[in-house]
N, C-alpha and C positions, 0 to 999 in steps of 0.2 A: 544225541541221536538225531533231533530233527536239523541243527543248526547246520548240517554240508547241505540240507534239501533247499532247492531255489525254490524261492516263493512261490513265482509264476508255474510252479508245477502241481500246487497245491489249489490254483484257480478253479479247473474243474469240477474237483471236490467239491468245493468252498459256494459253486454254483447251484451246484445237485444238493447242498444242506441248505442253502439259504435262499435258493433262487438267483434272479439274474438282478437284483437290485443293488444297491449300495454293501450292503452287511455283507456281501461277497469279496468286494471290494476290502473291505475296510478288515475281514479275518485273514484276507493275504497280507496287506500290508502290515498289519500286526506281528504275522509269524514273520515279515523280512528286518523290522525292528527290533523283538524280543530279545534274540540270541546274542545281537550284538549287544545292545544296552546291560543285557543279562550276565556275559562273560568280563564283560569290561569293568562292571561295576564290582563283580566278584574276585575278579586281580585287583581292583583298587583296594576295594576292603583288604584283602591281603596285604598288601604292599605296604598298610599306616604302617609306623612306626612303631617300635616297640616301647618306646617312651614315651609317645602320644597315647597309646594305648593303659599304660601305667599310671598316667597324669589324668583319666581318666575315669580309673577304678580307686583312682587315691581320692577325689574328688566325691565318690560314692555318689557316683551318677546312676537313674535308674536305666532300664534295659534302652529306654526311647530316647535319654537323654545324652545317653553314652554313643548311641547310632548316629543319633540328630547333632553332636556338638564334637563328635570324635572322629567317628567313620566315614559319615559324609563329607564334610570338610577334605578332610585328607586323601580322600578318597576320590574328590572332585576330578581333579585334570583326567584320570581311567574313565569315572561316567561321563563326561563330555566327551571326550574322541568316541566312548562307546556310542553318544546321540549322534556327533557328526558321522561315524558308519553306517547308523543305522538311519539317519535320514537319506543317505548316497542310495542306500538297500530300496528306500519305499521308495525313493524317487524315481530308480530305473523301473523298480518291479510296478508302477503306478502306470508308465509310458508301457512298458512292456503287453502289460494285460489290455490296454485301451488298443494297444497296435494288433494281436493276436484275438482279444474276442470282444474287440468292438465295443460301442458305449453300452453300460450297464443302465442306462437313466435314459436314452433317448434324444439325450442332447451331446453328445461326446466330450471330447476333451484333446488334450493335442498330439495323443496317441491316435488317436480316430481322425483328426483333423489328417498328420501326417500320410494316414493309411486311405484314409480317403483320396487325397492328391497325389497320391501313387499312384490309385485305382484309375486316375483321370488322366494318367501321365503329364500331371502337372507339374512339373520339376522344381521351379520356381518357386511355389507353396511347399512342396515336401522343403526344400531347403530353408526355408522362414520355418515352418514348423519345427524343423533339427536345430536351428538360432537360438531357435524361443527356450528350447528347453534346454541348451546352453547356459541364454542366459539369465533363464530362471534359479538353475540350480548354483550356478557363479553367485547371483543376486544373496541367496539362502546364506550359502557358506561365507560369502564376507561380510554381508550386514549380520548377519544373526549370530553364526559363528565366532567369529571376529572380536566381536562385542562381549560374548560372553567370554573368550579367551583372556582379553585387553584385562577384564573384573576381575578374573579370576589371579591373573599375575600378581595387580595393582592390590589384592585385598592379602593375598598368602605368598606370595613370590615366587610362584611355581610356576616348571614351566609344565602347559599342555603336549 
């Protein structure tokens, strides 16, 4: 039910329960996380194998160890596309909130930085600030991403 609602709409809210500090922040980016990480991980678990699964309970693993040595594993390449979704989610919805309601801390961020040199018709700084968070989120996705995809091949042979 909540997973079509865009984060950034739950902002408001999220201001009026927590104030205008961080913990506003940080229950929206939450809810733009959850859902993905949530449904991805829950088609992964689905998707093991039926023989992995078997190789499993024949092993007489208990509840944690059968999660921990069966599910997850197998299950990996669904939760990492679900984390790279759900990091794409905070990362817009992070710039989003900072560009619509401004810095939550008083010292902004590159939502505010962006919205600020609009406010100035600074063209030049709006366009470095649009850069930045280019290539921040490029930076994210192939050193971090990347890295965990490369392990993940190299350890089970699968692809993400």
């Amino acid at each position: 039910m909540f997973n079509p609602l865009p984060s950034i709409a739950l902002l408001p809210l999220s201001m009026i329960w927590f104030g205008l500090g961080n913990a506003s922040i940080i229950f929206v980016l939450v809810h733009a996380v959850l859902w993905a990480v949530a449904l991805n991980t829950h088609s992964g678990f689905r998707s093991v194998s039926l023989t992995w699964r078997m190789v499993g309970r024949n092993y007489g693993l208990s509840r944690m160890g059968y999660v921990c040595k069966i599910l997850v594993p197998g299950a990996f390449p669904s939760i990492l596309t679900g984390m790279k979704i759900g990091w794409a989610f905070a990362w817009r919805t992070l710039i989003a909130a900072e560009l619509v309601f401004g810095s939550s801390s008083g010292s902004g961020g590159l939502g505010w930085y962006i919205f600020q040199n609009k406010n100035m018709l600074d063209i030049p700084n709006v366009f470095a600030g649009l850069l930045t968070v280019i290539l921040f989120g490029l930076l994210v996705e192939n050193l971090i991403f990347r890295v965990l995809e490369r392990r993940t091949i190299g350890r089970w042979g699968m692809q993400t």
